[in-house]
Backbone as XML, in Angstrom:
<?xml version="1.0"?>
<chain id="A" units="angstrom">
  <residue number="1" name="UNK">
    <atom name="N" x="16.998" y="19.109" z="10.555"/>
    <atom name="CA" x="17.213" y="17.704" z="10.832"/>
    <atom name="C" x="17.570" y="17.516" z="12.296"/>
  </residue>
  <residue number="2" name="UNK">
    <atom name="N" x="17.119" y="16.390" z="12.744"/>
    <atom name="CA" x="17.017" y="16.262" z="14.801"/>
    <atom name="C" x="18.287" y="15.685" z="14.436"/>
  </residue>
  <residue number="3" name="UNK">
    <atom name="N" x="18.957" y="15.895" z="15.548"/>
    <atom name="CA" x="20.562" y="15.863" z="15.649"/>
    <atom name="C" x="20.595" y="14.509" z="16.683"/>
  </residue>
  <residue number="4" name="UNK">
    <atom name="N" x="19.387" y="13.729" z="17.355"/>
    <atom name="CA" x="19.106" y="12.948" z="17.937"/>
    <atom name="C" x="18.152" y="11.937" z="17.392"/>
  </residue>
  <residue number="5" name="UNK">
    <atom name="N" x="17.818" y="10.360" z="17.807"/>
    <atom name="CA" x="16.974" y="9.268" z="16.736"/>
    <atom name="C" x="16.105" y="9.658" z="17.880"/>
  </residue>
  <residue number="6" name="UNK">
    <atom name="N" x="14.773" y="10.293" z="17.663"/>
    <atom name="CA" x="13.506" y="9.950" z="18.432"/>
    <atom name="C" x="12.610" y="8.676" z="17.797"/>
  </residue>
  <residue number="7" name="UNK">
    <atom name="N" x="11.457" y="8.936" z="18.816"/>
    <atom name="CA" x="10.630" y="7.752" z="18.371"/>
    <atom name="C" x="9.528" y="7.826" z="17.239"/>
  </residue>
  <residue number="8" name="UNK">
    <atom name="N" x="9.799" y="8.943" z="16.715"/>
    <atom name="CA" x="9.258" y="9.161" z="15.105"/>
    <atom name="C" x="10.191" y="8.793" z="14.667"/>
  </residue>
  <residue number="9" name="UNK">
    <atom name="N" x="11.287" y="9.282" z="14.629"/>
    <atom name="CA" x="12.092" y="8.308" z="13.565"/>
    <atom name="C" x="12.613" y="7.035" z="13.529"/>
  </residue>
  <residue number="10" name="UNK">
    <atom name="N" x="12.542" y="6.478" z="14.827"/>
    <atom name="CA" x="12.626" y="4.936" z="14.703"/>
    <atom name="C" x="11.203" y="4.007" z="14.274"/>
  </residue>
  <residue number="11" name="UNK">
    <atom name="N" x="10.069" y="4.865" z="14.421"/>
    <atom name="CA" x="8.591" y="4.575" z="13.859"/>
    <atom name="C" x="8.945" y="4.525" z="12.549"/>
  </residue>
  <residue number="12" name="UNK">
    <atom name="N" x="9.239" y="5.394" z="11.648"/>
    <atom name="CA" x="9.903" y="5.737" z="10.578"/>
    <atom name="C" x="10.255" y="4.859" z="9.520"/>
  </residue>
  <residue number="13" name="UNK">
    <atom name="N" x="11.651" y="4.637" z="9.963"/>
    <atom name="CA" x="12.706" y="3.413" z="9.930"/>
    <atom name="C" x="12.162" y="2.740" z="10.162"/>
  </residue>
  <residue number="14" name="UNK">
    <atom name="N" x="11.262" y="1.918" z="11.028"/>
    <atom name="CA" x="10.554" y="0.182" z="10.622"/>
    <atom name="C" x="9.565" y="0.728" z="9.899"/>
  </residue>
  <residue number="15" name="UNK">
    <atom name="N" x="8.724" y="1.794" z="9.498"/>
    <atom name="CA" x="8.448" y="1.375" z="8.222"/>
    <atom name="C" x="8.443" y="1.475" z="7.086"/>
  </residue>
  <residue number="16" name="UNK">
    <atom name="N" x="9.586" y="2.062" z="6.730"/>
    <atom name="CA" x="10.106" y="2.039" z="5.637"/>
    <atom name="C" x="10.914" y="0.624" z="5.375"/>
  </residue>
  <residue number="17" name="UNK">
    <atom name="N" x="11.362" y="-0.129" z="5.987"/>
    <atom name="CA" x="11.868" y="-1.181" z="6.611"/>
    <atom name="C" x="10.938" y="-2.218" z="5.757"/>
  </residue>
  <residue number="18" name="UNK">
    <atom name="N" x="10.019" y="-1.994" z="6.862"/>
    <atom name="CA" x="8.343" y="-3.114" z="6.084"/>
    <atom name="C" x="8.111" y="-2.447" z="4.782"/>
  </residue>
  <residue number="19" name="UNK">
    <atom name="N" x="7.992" y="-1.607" z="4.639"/>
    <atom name="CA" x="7.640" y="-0.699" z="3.167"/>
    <atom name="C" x="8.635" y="-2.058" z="2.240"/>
  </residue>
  <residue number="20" name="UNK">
    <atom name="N" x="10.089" y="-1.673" z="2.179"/>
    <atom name="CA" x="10.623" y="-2.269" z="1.419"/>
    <atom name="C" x="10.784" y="-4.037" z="1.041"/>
  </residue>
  <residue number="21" name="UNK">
    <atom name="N" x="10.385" y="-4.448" z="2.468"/>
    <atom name="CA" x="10.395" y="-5.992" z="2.379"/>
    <atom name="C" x="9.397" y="-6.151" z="2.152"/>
  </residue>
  <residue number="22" name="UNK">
    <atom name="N" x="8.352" y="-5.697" z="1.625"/>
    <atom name="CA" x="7.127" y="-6.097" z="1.211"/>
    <atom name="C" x="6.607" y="-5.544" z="-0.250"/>
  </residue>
  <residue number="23" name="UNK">
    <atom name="N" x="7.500" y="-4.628" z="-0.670"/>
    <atom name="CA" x="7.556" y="-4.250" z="-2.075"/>
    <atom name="C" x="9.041" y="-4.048" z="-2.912"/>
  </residue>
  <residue number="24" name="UNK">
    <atom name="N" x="9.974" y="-4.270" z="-1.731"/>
    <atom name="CA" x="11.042" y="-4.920" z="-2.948"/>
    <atom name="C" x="11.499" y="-2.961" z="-3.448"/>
  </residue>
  <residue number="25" name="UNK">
    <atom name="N" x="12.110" y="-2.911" z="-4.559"/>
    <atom name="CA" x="13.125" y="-1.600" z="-4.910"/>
    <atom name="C" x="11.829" y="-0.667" z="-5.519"/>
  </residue>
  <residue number="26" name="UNK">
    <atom name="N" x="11.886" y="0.634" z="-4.751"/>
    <atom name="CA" x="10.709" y="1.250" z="-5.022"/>
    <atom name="C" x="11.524" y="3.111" z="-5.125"/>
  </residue>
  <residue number="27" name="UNK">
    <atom name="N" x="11.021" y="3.856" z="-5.785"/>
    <atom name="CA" x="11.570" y="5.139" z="-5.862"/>
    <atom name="C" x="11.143" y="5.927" z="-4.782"/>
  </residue>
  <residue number="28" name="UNK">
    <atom name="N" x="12.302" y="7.097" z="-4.386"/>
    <atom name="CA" x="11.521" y="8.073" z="-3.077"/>
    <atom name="C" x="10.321" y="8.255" z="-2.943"/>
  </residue>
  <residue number="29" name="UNK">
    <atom name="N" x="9.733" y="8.357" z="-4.277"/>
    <atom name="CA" x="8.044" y="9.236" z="-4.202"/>
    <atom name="C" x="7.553" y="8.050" z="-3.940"/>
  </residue>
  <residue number="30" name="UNK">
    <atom name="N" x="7.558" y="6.918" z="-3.941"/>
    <atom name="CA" x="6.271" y="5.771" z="-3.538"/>
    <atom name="C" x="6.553" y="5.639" z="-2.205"/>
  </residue>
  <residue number="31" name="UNK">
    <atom name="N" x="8.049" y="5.974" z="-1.829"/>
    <atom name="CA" x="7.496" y="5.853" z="0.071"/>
    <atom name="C" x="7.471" y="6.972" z="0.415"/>
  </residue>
  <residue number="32" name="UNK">
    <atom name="N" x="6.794" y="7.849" z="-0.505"/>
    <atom name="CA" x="6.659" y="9.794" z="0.032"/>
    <atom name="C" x="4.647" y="9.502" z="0.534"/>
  </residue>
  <residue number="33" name="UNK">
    <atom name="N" x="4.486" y="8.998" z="-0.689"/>
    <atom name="CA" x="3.119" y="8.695" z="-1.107"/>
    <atom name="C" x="2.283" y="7.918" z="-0.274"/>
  </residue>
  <residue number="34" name="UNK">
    <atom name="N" x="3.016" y="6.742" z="0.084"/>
    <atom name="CA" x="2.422" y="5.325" z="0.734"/>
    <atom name="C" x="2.813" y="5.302" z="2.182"/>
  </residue>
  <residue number="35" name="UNK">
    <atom name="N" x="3.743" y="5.997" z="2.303"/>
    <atom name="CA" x="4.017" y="6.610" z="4.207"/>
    <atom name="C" x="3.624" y="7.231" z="4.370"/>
  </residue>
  <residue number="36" name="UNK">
    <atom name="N" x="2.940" y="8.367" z="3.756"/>
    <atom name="CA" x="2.224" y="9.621" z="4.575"/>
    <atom name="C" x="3.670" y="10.494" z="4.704"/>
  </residue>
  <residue number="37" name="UNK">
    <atom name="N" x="4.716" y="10.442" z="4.290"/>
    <atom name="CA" x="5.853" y="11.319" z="4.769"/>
    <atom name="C" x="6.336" y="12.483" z="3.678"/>
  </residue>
  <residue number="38" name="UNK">
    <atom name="N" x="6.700" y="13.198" z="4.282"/>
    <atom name="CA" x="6.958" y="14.414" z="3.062"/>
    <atom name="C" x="8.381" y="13.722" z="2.671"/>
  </residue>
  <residue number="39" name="UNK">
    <atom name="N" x="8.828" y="14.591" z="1.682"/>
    <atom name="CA" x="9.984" y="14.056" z="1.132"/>
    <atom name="C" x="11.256" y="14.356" z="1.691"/>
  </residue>
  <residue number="40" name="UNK">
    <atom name="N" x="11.674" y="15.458" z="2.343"/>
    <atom name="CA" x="12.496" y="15.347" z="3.575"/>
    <atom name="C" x="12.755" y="14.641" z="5.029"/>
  </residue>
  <residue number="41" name="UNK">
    <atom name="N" x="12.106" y="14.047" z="5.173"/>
    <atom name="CA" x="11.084" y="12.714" z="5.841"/>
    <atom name="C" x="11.746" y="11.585" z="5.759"/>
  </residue>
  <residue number="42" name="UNK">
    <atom name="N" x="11.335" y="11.444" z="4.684"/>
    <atom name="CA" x="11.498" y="10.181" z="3.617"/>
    <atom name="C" x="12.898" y="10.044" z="3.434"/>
  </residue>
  <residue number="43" name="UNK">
    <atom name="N" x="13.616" y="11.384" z="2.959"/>
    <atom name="CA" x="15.088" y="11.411" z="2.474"/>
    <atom name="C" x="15.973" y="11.332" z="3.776"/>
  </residue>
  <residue number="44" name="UNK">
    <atom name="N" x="15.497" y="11.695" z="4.802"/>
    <atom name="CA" x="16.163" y="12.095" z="6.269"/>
    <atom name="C" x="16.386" y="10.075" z="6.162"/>
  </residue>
  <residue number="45" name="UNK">
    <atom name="N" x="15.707" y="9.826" z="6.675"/>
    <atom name="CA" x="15.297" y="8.088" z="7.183"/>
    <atom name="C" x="16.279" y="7.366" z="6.232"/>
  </residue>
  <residue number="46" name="UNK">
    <atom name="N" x="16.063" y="7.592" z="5.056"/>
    <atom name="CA" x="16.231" y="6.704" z="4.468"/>
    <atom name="C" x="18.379" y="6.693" z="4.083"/>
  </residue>
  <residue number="47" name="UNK">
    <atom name="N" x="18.321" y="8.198" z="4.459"/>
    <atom name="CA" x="20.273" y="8.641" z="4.717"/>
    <atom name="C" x="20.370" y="7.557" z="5.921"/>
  </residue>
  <residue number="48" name="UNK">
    <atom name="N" x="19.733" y="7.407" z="7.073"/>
    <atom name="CA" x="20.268" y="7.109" z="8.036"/>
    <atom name="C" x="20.498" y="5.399" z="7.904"/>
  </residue>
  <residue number="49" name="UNK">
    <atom name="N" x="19.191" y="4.856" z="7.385"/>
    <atom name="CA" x="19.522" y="3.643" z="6.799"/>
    <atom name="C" x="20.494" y="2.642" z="5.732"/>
  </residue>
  <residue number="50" name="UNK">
    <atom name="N" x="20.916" y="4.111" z="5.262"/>
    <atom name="CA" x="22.098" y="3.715" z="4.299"/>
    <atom name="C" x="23.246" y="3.776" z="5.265"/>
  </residue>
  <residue number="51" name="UNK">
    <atom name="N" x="23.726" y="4.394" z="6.017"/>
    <atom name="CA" x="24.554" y="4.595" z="6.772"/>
    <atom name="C" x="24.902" y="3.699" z="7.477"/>
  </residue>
  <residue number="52" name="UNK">
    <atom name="N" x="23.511" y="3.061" z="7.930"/>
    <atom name="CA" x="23.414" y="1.656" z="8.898"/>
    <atom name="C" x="23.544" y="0.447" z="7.919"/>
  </residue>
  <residue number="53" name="UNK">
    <atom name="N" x="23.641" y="0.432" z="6.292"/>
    <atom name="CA" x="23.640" y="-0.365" z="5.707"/>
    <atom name="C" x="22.559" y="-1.259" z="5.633"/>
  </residue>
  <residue number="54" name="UNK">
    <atom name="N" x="21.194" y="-0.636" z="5.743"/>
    <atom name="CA" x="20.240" y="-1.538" z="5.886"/>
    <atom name="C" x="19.540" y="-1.567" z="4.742"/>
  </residue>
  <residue number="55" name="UNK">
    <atom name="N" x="19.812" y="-0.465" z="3.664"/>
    <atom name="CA" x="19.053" y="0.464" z="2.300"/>
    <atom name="C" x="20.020" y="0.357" z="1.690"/>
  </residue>
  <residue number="56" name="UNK">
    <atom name="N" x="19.838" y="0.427" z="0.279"/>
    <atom name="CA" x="21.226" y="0.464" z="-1.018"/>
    <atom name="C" x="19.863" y="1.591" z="-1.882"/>
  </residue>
  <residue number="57" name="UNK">
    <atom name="N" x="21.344" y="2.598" z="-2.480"/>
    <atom name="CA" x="20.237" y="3.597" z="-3.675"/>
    <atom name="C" x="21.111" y="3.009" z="-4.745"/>
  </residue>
  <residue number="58" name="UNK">
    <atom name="N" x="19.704" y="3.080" z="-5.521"/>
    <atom name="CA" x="19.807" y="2.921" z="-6.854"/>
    <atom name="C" x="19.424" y="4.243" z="-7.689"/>
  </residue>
  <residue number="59" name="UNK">
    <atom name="N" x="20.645" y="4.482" z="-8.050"/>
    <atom name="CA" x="20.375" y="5.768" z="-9.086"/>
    <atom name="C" x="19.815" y="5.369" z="-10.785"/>
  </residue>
  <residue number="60" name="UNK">
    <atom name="N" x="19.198" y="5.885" z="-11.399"/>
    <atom name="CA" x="18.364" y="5.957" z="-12.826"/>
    <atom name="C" x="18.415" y="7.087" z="-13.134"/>
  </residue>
  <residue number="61" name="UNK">
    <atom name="N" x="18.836" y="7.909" z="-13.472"/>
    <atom name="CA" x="19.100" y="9.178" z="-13.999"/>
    <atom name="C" x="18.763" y="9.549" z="-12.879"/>
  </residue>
  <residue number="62" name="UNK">
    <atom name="N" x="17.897" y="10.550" z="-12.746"/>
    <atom name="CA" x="17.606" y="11.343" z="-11.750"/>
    <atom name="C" x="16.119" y="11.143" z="-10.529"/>
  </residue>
  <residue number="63" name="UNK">
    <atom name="N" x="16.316" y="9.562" z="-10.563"/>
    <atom name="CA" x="15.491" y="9.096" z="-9.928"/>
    <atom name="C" x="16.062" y="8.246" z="-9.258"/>
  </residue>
  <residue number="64" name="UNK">
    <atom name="N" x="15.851" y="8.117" z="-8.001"/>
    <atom name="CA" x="16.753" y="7.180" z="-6.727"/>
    <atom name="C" x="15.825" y="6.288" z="-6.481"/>
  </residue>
  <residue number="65" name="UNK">
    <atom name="N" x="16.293" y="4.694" z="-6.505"/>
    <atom name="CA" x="15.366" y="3.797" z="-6.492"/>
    <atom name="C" x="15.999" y="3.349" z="-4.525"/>
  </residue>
  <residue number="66" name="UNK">
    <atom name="N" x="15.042" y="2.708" z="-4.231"/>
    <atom name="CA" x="15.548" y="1.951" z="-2.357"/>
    <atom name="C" x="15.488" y="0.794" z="-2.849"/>
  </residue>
  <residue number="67" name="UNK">
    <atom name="N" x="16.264" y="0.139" z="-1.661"/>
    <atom name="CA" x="15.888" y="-2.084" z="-1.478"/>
    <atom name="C" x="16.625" y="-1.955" z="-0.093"/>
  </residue>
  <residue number="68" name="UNK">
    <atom name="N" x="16.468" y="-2.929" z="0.159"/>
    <atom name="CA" x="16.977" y="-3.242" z="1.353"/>
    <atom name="C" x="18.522" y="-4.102" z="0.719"/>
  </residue>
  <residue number="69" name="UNK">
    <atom name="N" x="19.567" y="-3.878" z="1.857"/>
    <atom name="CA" x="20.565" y="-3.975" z="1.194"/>
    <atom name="C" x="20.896" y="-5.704" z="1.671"/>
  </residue>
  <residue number="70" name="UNK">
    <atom name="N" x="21.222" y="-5.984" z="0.786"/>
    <atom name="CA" x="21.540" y="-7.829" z="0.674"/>
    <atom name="C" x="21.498" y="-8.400" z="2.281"/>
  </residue>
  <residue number="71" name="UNK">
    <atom name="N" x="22.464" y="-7.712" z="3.239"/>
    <atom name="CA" x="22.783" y="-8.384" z="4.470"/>
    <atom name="C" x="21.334" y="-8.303" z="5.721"/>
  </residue>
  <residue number="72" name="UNK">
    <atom name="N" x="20.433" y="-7.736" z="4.682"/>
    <atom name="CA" x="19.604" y="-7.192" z="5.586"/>
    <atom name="C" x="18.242" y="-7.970" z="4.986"/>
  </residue>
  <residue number="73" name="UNK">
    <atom name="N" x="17.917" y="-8.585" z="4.257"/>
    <atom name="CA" x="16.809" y="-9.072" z="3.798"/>
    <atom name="C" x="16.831" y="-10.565" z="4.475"/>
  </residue>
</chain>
């Protein structure tokens, strides 16, 4: 994991960003699938967005759902 935000990962982050405001609460594998991103990728970005409070997880057993988190839509 880059210990620094480059410009892949701010590429990233907006679109996973757009990913979600345009499909609403979706599980890791559909933005593994529909980004082109592997799943460490996917999981990296999407930690950092929670952090920033921009993502909320939704757990289902053992499936983590995304949305964008209320203050952010």
């Amino acid at each position: 994991m880059p210990r620094r935000v480059t410009a892949q990962v701010i590429d990233r982050k907006d679109r996973v960003l757009k990913f979600l405001k345009e499909h609403g609460e979706v599980p890791t594998s559909a933005l593994v699938k529909e980004l082109g991103l592997t799943h460490s990728q996917a999981f990296y970005v999407l930690r950092l967005l929670l952090k920033e409070g921009k993502v909320r997880e939704i757990k289902r057993g053992k499936v983590a759902y995304w949305a964008l988190a209320e203050q952010s839509e």
